[in-house]
N, C-alpha and C positions, 0 to 999 in steps of 0.2 A: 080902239083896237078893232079889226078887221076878222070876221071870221065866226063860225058856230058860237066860240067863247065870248062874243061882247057882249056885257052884260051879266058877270059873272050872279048865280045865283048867292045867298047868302052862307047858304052850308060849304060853302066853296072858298078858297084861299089863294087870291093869286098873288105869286111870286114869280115877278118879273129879275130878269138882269140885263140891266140896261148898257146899251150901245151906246157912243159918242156920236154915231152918225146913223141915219135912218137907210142908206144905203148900204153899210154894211150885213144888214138882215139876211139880202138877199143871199150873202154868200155862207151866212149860219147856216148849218146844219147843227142840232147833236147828235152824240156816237154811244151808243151800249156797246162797245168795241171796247177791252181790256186793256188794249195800249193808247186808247185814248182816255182812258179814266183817272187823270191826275191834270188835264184841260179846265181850268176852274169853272168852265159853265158846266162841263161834265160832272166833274164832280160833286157839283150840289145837287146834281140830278141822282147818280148813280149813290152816292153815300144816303139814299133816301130807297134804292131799290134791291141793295146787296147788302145781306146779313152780316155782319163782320162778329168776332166775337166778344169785343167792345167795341165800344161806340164813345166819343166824346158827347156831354151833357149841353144846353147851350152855355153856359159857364166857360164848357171848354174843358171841365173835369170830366177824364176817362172812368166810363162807369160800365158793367155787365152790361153784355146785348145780347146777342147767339144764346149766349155760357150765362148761368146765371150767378156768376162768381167767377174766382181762379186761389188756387193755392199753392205755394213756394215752396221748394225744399230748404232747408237751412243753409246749405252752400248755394242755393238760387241759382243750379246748375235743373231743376227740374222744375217746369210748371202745368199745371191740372186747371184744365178749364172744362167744368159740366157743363152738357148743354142741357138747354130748359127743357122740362117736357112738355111735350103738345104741338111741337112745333113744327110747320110745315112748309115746303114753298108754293107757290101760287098754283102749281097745276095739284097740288093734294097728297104733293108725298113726304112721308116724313124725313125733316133735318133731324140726323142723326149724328154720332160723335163718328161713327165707320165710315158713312158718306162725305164728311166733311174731309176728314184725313185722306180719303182714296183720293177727291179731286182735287186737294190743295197740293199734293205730294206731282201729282203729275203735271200741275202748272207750276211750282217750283220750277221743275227741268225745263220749260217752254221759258220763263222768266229768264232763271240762268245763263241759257244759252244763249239768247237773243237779247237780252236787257243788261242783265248785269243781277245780283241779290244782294241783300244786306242780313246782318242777323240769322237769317238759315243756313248760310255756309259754317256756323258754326255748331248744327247738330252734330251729333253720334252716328257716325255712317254717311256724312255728308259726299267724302269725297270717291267711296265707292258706289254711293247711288249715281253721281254724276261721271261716273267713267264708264259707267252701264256694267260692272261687276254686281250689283244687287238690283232690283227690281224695286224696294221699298227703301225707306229711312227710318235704319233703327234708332234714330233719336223723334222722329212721329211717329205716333201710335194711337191706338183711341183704348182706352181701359172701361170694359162696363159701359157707362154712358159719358166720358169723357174724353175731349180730346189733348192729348199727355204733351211737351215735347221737353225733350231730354238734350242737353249743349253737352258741350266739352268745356266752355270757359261759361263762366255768369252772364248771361246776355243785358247789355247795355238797353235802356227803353224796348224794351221790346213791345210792350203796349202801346206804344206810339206806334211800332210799326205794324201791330196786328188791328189797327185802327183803318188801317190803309185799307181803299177799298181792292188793292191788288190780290191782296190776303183774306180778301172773304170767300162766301158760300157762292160760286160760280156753279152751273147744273154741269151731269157730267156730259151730255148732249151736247153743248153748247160752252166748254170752259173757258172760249175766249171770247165771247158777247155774241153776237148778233146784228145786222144793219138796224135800223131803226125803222123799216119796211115790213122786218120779221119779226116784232115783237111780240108776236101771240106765241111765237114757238119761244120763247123764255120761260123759264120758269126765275121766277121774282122769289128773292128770300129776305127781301128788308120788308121795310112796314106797307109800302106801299108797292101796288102793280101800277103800271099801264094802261088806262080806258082806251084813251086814243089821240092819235095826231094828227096835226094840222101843219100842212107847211112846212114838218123838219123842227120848229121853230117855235112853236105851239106843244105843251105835250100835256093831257088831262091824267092825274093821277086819281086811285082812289085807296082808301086804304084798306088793309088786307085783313081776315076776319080773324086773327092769329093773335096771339098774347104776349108779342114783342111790344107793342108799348099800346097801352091807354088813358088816353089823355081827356079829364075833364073840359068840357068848354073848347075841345080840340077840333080842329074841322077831317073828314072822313073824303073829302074830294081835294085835289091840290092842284091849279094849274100851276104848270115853271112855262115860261114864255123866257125870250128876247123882248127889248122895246129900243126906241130911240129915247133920248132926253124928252123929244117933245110928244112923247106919248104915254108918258107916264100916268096912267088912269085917276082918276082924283075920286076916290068910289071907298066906299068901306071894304075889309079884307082883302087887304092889300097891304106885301112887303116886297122892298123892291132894293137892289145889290146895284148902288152906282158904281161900282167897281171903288177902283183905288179911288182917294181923296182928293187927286186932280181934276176929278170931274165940277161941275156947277152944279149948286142946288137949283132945281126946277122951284121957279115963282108962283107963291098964289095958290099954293096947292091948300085947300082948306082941311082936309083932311089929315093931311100928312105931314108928320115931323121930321126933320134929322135928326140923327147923330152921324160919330165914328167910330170905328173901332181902335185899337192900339194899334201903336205904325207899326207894324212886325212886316208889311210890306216893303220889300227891296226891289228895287229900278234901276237897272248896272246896264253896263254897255261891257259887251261880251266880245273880246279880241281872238281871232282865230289863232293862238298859238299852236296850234296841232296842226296846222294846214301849211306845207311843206313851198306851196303853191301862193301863201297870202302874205303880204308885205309883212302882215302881224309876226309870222313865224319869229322874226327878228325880237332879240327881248329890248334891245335899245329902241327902237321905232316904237315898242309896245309902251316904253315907259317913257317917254317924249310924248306920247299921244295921249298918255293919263294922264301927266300931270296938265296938257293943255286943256282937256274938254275939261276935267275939274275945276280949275281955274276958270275957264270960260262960263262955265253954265253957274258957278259959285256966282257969277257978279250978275248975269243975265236972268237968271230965273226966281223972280219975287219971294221972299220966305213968306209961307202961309202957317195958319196952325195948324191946319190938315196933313199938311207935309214940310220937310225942311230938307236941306243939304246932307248927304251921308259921311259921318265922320267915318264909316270904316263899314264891314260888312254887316254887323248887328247896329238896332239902333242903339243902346247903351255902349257903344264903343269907349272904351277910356281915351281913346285921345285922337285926336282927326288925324288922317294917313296921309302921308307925304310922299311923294313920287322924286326920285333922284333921274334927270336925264341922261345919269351915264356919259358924262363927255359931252351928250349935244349934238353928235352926228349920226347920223346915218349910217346902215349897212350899206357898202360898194353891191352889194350883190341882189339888189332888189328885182323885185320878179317884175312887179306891173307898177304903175304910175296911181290906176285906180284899183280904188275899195267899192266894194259894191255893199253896201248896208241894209240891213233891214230894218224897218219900224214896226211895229204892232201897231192893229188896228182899234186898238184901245186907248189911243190918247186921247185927250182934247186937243181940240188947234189951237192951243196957244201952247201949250207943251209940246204938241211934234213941231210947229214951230221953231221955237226956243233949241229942240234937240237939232233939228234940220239947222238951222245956222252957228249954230256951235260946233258941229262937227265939221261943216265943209267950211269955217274961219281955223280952225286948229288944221286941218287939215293941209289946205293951202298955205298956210303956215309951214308946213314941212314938206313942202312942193307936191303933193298928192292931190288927185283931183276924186271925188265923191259922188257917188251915184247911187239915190235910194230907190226903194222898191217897198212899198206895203205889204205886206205877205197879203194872197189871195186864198183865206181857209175855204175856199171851194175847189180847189184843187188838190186829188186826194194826196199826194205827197209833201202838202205846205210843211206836214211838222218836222219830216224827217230832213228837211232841205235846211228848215233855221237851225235845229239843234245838233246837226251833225257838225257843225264845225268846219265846211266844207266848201258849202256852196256862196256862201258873204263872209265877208272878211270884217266886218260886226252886225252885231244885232245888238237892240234893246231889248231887254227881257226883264219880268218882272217873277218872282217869286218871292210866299209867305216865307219868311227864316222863322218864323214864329220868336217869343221874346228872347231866350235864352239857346246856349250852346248845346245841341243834339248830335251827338257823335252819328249816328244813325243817318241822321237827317242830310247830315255833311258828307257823308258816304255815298248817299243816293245819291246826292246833286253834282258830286265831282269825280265819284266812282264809280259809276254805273251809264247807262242810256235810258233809266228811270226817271220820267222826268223833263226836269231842264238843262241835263248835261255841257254842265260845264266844265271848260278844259282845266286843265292839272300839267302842265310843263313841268316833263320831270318827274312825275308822280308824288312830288310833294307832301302834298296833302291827304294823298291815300296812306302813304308810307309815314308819314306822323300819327294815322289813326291805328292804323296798325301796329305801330312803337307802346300807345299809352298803352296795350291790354287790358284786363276785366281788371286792374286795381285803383283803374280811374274813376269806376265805376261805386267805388266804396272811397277812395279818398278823394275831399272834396278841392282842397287846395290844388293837387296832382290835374284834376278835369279843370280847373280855372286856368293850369299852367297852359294844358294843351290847348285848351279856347285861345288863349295868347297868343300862343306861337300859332295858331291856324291863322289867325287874322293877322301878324308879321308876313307867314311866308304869302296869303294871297296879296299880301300888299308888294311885294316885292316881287311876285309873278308880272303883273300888269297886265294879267288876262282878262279877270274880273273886275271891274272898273265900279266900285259903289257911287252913282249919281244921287240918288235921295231914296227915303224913305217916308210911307207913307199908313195911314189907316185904309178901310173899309168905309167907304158912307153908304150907309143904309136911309132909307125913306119908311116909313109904319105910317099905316093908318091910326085913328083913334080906336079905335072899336076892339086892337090887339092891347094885348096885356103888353103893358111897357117893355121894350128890350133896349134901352139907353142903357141902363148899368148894368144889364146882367151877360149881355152878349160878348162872349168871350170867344169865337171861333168864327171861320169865314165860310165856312159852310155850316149852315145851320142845319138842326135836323128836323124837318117840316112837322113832324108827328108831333113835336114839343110846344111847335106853336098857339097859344089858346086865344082866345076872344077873352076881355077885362070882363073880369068878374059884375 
């Protein structure tokens, strides 16, 4: 590794997330930018720099962070989160329960309007805060030392979603981040600040003198870098995020072991049914094309244990989905010939590969010709070009579903521009979450039904295309306290990390 940090000292922790290619580095950047904090390199960066008022454990179990607790009303229509005392963010002022509610209420409306929300559209005053008849939400409020919020219906996970670093302690200076140039004008409210950076690419943490978390045996400095496969350092304190499981374990490495994590990773190919403009628009063409790359890439791409074939959109699917071709022809009223596609820069070359002749064999199979494009994340509008649905007429995209069915979670992803915004032909799938109401949320059969019927109608959309499913490989040194069985979340939270006893 290249730079101030080679050679990291031993109070020091580096954590790398490794690239497929050494050339891709150059177009890393990361973002303290709020609309780019759900980017998984971002994310493991900023879920370590933003207070949220829980926080998942490395388990994966959601436990007090901010708040040093929360408590429920009996109808679970009101919940009370204190926050800790003592607590401050990095320029020395105090997180308070007033301050948090003042800045989160005014980034709601920035989120809402321009993203999309989940779970806050259903406070008390929601819909006159947002038509600009009140100024505040009488369902936020902060009581004494607590931040309160009060629904009109039981909210569904909600600690999943106050997990989100969307919905933490942003300053009110600054409530939608910062470049990564200004980060002295931040103020930091998670466990660690900022020392400094190198290259965009490079970022030295250290941790914050505060009593959000203290950890025996915990390191107090944190680098997060980028790396290539072949630079992955063979040194003590050192943990390193090969990304998805299709990468290669790096050889020889004396220090460091594998694991994986649970496949809660999905890898679908994303048909533009909302683009008026793209062959996709057509549901026949969309479902002719599903069922070809499935077929295709089912016989082409090796089953590994790391990864396997997606029977359906979670990996415990009941039963692998089947695409009906509709007749077998063609809409008369096709727009263009070609599809312009995107891949991520996160494959390995035998998997983009494997996707690269799968798609232009089915393709040409349905007389379409294929033209790919690597997305270039150096160019500041890459993300809003792949996930709008717009500008390619597919992408590969990869998102955690995590193990089980998250109404929440499905809301973001197909009802909002939080995220990885994918399409909903029809609104389907908005308009079934919206059907179950808060009594899915108490009966459990009722929530299994809806998990069902979500995963029928995306099968039947042909928008979302499930190709596999996959774990997290991570790499440890010796010298960390084992996280083979206990690591239960894909972004870890650095604080937690300790050196073996």
């Amino acid at each position: 590794m290249s730079g101030q940090f080679q050679g990291s000292q031993e109070d020091i922790l580096s954590f790398f997330i490794c690239l497929p290619q050494a050339s891709l580095k150059s177009q890393f950047r990361f973002s303290l930018l709020l609309k780019d904090s759900d980017i998984f390199e971002n994310q493991n960066l900023l879920s370590n720099l933003i207070g949220t008022l829980v926080k998942p454990n490395l388990t994966g179990r959601i436990e007090p962070y901010l708040a040093s607790g929360w408590q429920v009303s009996e109808d679970e229509k009101k919940w009370i989160f204190p926050i800790r005392e003592g607590l401050a963010d990095s320029f020395g002022d105090p997180i308070t329960a007033q301050r948090f509610v003042a800045q989160l209420t005014n980034r709601l409306k920035w989120i809402s309007d321009s993203l999309g929300v989940v779970v806050f559209d259903k406070l008390v005053g929601w819909a006159e805060y947002t038509s600009a008849q009140a100024k505040t939400i009488r369902g936020l409020f902060h009581q004494d030392s607590s931040v309160v919020f009060e629904f009109s219906t039981p909210p569904q996970d909600l600690l999943e979603v106050l997990r989100m670093v969307y919905f933490g302690f942003w300053p009110e200076n600054h409530p939608h981040g910062v470049s990564l140039d200004e980060f002295s004008k931040f103020a930091f409210s998670g466990s660690f600040e900022i020392e400094s950076v190198e290259n965009n690419s490079q970022i030295l943490l250290r941790r914050r003198g505060s009593s959000l978390s203290k950890s025996e045996n915990g390191f107090d400095r944190v680098l997060v870098g980028v790396c290539s496969i072949d630079e992955v350092p063979d040194r003590l304190g050192v943990l390193v995020r090969i990304g998805s499981s299709l990468g290669q374990v790096p050889a020889d490495f004396s220090h460091l072991s594998a694991f994986t994590t649970a496949p809660t990773v999905l890898t679908a190919a994303i048909l533009a049914a909302d683009n008026e403009e793209s062959v996709f628009f057509d549901s026949k063409i969309r479902a002719r094309f599903a069922a070809g790359i499935r077929a295709h890439l089912s016989a082409e791409v090796p089953q590994r244990a790391a990864y396997y074939f997606a029977r359906g959109f979670y990996a415990n699917s009941s039963r692998s989905w089947t695409y009906s071709e509709v007749g077998g022809e063609d809409s008369s009223q096709r727009v263009s010939d070609m599809i312009r596609v995107a891949l991520p820069d996160n494959l390995n070359a035998q998997m983009g590969e494997a996707l690269r002749n799968s798609i232009s064999i089915v393709a040409s199979q349905m007389g379409l010709k294929s033209e790919f494009e690597v997305v270039d994340r150096s160019q500041p509008d890459w993300r809003v070009q792949l996930t709008s649905n717009q500008h390619y007429d597919l992408r590969i995209s990869s998102v955690d579903t995590g193990a089980t069915f998250i109404e929440n979670a499905i809301q973001m992803m197909f009802c909002t521009q939080l995220g990885v915004s994918f399409p909903d032909p029809g609104d389907q799938v908005c308009r079934l979450l919206q059907a179950g109401g808060p009594s899915a949320m108490e009966d459990r059969s009722l929530r299994l039904e809806i998990a069902q019927k979500f995963e029928e109608i995306v099968n039947s959309q042909s928008a979302v295309v499930p190709l596999f499913h996959s774990g997290v490989l991570w790499l440890q040194s010796a010298d960390l306290e084992s996280l083979n069985e206990s690591l239960g979340t894909n972004h870890p939270r650095l604080d937690l990390i300790r050196r073996s006893r």
